[in-house]
N, C-alpha and C positions, 0 to 999 in steps of 0.2 A: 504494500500500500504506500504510506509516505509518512514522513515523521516531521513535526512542527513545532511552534515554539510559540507563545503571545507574551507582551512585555504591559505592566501600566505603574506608572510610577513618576517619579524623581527623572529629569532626562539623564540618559547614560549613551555611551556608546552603543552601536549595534553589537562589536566583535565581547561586549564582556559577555553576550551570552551565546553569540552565535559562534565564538571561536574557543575563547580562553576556559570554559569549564572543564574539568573530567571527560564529562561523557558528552560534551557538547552538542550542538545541531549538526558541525562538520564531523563528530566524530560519529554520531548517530548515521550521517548517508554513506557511512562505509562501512559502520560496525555497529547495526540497528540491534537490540536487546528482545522489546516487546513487539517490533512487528511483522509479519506477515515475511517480508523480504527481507534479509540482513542488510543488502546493498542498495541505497535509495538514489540514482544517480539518472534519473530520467530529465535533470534540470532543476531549478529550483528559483526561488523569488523571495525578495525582502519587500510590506508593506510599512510605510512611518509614515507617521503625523510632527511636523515642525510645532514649535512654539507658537501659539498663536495664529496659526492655518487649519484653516477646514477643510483643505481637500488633501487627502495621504498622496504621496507621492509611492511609485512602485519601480523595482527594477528585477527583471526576471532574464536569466537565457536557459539554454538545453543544455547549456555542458554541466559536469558533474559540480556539485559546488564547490567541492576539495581539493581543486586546483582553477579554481577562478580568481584570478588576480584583481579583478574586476571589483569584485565582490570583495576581496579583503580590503582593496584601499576607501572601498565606501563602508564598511563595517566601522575600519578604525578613527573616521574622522566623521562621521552622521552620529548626533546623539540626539534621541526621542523621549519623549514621555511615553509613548505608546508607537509599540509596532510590533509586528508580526513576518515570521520568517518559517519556510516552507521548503524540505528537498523531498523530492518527486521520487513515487515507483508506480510507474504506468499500469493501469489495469486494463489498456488495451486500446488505447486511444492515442491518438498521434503524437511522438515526440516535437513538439514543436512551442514555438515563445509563448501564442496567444493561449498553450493550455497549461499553463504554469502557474501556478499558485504564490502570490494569493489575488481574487480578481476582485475587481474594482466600478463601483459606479457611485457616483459623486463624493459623498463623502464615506459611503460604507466602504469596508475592506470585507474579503472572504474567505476562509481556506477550509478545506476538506480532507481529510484522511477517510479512505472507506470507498464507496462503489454502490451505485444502481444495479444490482441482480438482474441481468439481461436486455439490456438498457439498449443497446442495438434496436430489439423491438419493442422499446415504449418509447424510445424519444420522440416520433412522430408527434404521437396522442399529448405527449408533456412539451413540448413547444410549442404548439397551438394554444394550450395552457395557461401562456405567458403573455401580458400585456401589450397589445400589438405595439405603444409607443417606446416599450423596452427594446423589445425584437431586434432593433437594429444596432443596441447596442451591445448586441453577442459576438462574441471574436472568435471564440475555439470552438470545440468539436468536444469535449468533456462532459459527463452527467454532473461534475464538482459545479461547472458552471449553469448549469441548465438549472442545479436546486440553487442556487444563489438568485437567481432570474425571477421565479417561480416564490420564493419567500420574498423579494419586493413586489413582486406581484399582489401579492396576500398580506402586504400591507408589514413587513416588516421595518420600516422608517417611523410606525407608530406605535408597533406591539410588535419586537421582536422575539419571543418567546412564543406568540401567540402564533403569527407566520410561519417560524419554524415548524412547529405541530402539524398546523395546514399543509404546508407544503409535504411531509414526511403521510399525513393522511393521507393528501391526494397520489403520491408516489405507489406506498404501499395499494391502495385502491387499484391502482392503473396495473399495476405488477399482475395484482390476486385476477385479476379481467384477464388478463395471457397466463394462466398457468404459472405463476411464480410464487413460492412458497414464501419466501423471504426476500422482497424485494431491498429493502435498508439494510446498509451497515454505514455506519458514521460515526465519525467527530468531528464536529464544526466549529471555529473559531469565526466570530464576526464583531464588527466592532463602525461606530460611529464619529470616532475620533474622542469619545468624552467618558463610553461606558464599553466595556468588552464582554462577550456572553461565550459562554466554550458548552456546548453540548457533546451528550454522549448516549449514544441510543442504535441499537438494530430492532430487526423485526423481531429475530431468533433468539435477541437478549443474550447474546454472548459477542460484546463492541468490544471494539481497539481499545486500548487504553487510554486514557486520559490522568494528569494529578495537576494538581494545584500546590502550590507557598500557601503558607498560611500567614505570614508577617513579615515587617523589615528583618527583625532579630533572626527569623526563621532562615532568609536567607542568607545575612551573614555567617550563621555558622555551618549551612550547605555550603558556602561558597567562600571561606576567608578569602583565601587566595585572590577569590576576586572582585569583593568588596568590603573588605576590613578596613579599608582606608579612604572609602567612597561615602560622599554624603547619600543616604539614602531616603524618600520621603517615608512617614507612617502609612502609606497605602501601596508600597513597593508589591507588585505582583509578578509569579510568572506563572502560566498555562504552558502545562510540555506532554508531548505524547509519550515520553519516558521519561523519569530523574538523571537532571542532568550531573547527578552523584549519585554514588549506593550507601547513603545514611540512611535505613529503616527511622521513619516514623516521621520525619520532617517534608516527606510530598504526604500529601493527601489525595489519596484517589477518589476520583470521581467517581460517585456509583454508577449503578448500570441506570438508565434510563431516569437521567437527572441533567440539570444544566445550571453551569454557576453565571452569578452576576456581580462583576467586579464594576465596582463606581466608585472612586474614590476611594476613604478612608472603608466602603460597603462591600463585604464580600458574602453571597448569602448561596445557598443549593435550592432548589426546589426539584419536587418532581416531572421528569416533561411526558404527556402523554398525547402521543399525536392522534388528530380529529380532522375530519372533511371538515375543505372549507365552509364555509357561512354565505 
């Protein structure tokens, strides 16, 4: 599948989480832990939000992220309050820039680990789906992107918890219509530049992994090395599809079919239970 990472806090560099950890994002897309594929080298993308801008800025290619030069000299000199970073393993879809995570329209950012169960034959029926004035702002060929499309469809700019659901309803719905048993597997990372949400949810209720930080302190002592000497804000977060260290008891996994909401100093779980739209 793919292995990610979400940031909200204190602005920091990109590379103190995307490089300098243990088990970091670059070391996760060659020597992945908890997912699916050890090697996640289909490409990869970093989204941030500047200071004081509303619209995230992205930068994505197909090469592996572990020897992108590219990608290290924007890591070690961009610092964000908020961003999100993403290396790719294709579940069958074109290696190519526009299907690289994490995607983008206006101010939202998007990324997806996981896969539409047969998605070849629904994506007809779920594009149609989609708000004819979004439509033409689809670039790839991805089901990551088609549920992104489809939750602002259903109104995720206003109730993005609620969207999600919808969308994961109408998905699952479309799938059980063609013989598909299990259409969802997911972890979704989305964010508006002010509040991040990371869900975690299949049909079959056996998801990829997801953990959360619980506190500044919390990640200090995950990560001296990397922030013993960094001012850090009281609402420092990070969202990872693995611990980017092996300290039992300082990530917090995300249950199965739950989704957090990080807003500032607010980090809270609830349960997500997806429903046809309205």
């Amino acid at each position: 599948m793919c292995r990610c990472l979400a940031y909200s806090g204190s602005p920091i560099a990109l590379e103190k989480l995307v490089y300098e950890p243990e088990h970091s994002l670059i070391d996760q897309s060659l020597h992945a832990r908890y997912g699916v594929e050890t090697v996640n080298g289909d490409g990869f993308g970093v989204g941030y939000y500047g200071d004081g801008e509303a619209l995230p800025a992205v930068f994505k290619d197909t090469k592996p992220a572990w020897g992108d030069r590219n990608l290290r000299e924007l890591a070690r000199h961009v610092r964000s309050p908020l961003f999100m970073a993403h290396v790719r393993a294709s579940s069958g879809t074109a290696i190519q820039q526009t299907n690289c995570h994490p995607f983008r329209y206006g101010r939202w950012l998007w990324m997806h680990n996981g896969e539409i169960s047969g998605f070849s034959r629904l994506k007809r029926e779920l594009v149609l789906a989609i708000q004819p004035d979004l439509y033409p702002a689809i670039e790839g060929s991805t089901d990551s992107e088609v549920m992104f499309f489809l939750a602002l469809t259903l109104g995720l700019s206003g109730d993005p918890p609620g969207a999600v659901e919808q969308m994961v309803g109408l998905v699952e719905e479309t799938g059980r219509a063609h013989g598909i048993a299990h259409p969802v597997q997911m972890t979704v990372a989305t964010s508006d530049g002010e509040r991040l949400w990371a869900f975690r949810y299949s049909t079959e209720h056996r998801s990829r992994s997801l953990f959360h930080s619980t506190d500044r302190q919390c990640l200090r002592e995950l990560h001296p090395e990397v922030f013993e000497f960094m001012e850090l804000s009281a609402d420092a977060r990070v969202v990872v599809s693995e611990p980017l260290r092996d300290l039992p008891g300082l990530w917090l996994e995300v249950p199965e079919s739950t989704y957090t909401v990080i807003e500032h100093s607010f980090t809270e779980m609830y349960p997500f239970q997806p429903r046809l739209p309205e």
